[in-house]
C-alpha positions in Angstrom: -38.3 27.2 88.4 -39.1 29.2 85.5 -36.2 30.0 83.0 -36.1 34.0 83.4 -35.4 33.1 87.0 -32.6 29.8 86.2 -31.0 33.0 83.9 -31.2 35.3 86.4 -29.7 33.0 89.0 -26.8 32.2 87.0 -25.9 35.8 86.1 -25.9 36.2 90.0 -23.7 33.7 90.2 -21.1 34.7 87.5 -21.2 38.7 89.7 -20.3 37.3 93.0 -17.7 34.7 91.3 -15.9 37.6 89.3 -15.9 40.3 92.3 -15.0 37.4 94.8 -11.9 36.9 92.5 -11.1 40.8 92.4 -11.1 40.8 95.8 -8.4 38.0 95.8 -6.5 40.4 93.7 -7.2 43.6 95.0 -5.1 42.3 98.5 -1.7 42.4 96.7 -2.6 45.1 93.7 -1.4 48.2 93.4 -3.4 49.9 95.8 -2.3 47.7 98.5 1.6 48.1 97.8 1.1 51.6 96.3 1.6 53.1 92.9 5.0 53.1 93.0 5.4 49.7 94.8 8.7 47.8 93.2 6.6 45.0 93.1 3.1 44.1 91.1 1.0 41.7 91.8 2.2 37.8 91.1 -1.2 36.8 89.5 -2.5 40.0 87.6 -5.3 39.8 85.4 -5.3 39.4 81.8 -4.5 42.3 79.7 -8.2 43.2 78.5 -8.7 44.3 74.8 -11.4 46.6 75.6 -9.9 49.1 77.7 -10.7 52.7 78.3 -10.0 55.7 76.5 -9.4 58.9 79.4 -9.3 62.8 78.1 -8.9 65.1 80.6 -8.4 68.5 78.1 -7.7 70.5 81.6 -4.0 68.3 81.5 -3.9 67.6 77.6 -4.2 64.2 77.8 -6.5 63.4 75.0 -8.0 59.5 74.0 -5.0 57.7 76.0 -5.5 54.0 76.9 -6.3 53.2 80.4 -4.2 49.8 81.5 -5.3 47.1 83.3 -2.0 45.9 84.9 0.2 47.8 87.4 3.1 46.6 85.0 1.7 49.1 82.9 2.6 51.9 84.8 4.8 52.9 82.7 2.7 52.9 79.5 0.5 55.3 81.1 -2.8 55.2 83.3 -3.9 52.6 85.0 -7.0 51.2 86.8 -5.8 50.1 90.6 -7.1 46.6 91.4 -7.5 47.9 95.1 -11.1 49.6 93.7 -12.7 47.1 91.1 -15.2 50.0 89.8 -15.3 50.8 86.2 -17.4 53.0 84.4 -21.1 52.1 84.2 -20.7 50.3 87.6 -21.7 53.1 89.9 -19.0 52.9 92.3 -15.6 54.7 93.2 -12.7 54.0 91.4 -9.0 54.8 91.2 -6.7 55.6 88.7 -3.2 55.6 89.1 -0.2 57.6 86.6 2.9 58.6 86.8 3.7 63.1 87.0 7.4 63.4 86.7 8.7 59.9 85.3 8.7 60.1 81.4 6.0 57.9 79.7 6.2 57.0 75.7 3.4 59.9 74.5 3.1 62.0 77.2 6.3 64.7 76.8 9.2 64.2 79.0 6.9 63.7 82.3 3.8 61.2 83.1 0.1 61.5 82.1 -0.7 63.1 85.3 1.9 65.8 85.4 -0.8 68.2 85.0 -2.8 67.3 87.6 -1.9 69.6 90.3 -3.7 72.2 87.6 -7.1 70.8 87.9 -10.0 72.5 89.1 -13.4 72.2 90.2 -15.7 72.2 86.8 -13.2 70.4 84.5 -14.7 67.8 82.6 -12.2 64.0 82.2 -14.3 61.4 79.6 -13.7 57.8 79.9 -14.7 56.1 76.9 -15.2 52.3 78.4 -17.2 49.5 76.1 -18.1 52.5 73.6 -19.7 54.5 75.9 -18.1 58.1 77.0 -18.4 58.7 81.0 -18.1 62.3 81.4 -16.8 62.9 85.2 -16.9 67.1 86.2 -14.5 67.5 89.3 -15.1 68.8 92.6 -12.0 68.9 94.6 -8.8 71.2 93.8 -5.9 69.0 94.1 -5.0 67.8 97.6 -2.1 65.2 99.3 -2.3 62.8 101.8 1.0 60.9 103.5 1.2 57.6 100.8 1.2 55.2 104.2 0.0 55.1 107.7 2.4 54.7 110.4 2.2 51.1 110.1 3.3 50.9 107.2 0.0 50.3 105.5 -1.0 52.4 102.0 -3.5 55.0 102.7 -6.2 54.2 101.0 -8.3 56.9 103.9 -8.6 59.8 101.2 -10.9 57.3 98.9 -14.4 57.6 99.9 -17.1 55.3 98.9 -19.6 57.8 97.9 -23.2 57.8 96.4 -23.2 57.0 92.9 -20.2 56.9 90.7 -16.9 58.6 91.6 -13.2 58.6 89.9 -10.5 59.6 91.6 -7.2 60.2 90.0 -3.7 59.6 92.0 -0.2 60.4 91.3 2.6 60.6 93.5 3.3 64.2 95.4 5.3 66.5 96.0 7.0 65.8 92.2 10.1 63.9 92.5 9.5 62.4 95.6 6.9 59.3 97.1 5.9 60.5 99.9 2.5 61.6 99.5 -0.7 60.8 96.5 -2.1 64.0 95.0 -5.8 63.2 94.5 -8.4 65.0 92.7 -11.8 63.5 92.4 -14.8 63.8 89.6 -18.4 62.7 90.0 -20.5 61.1 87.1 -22.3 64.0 84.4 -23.6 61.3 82.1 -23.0 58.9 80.4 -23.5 58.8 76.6 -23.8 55.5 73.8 
C-alpha cells in the first residue's frame, strides 16, 4: 500500500473517530435538552482556544466569541452540540443565545435580543480558524413550539440543506420558553 493512501486512510479514520464521538455528545447536548435546559451535558467537550468570532451588524453584535459549551450560555453564543457543523464544513449548524437574560457585553439583554429584527439580505460573518464565513439570510424571523408533545426538543424547523446553512435560535415570545425564534443564513463566501 503506497504511503499517500496509508495517509489518507488514517485521516479517514481520525473523521469518523471524531464525529462518532460528537454524536455520543450530541444525545445529551443542548439541542437535545434545549437551550434553556437546567442541565448541560455531564461530559462536554473541552473549551477550544480557537473559537469563532460572529458579527451580525443587523443586531450590533460585532466580533463576539462563539462558545463551545452550553455552560457558556451565559457568556454569550454558543455552538449546539445537537448539529456538529462548523464553518468550512458544508453542513447546517446551530447557534444558540440568550434575547432577554442579561449577558456581560451585550447591554441589559442577550446577544440575540435583536433577532426578531433580522431580515432577508442581512449579512452575519463568522470568523472560524482565520477565515471570515459570510452567511446572507433568507428567512424573516419565525417560532416554532420548543418541544413536541412528547416531550422531545423540536429540532423539526432545522433542515439539512444543500451546502452550508447557520441557523440562529433564541427562545420566543421574550420572557417566556415556550417557543425558538429561528432565522436562517446560507453561505456567500468564504474569505482567508
Amino acid at each position: 500500500m503506497s504511503e499517500s493512501v496509508k495517509r489518507g486512510l488514517r485521516a479517514l479514520l481520525i473523521v469518523v473517530t471524531v464525529s462518532l464521538v460528537t454524536m455520543a455528545l450530541a444525545a445529551t447536548a443542548p439541542g437535545a435538552g434545549g437551550i434553556e435546559s437546567t442541565g448541560c451535558p455531564a461530559h462536554e467537550p473541552v473549551e477550544l482556544h480557537r473559537q469563532g468570532l460572529l458579527t451580525i451588524g443587523a443586531m450590533h453584535v460585532y466580533d463576539k466569541r462563539i462558545y463551545s459549551r452550553c455552560v457558556d450560555l451565559a457568556r454569550g453564543p454558543i455552538w449546539d452540540l445537537a448539529f456538529p457543523g462548523r464553518p468550512g464544513d458544508g453542513l447546517t449548524m446551530v447557534i444558540d443565545a440568550h434575547d432577554v437574560t442579561p449577558v456581560p457585553g451585550y447591554g441589559a439583554h442577550g446577544p440575540f435580543y435583536r433577532l426578531y429584527t433580522v431580515k432577508p439580505g442581512d449579512l452575519a460573518r463568522i470568523r472560524w480558524h482565520g477565515v471570515v464565513h459570510t452567511y446572507r439570510f433568507v428567512t424573516y424571523p419565525f417560532a416554532k413550539p420548543q418541544l413536541l408533545p412528547n416531550g422531545h426538543v423540536n429540532n423539526g424547523p432545522i433542515k439539512n440543506w444543500r451546502g452550508e446553512v447557520v441557523y440562529f435560535r433564541c427562545c420566543w415570545p421574550r420572557y417566556t420558553r415556550n417557543e425558538y425564534l429561528y432565522e436562517r443564513a446560507v453561505l456567500v463566501s468564504p474569505k482567508a
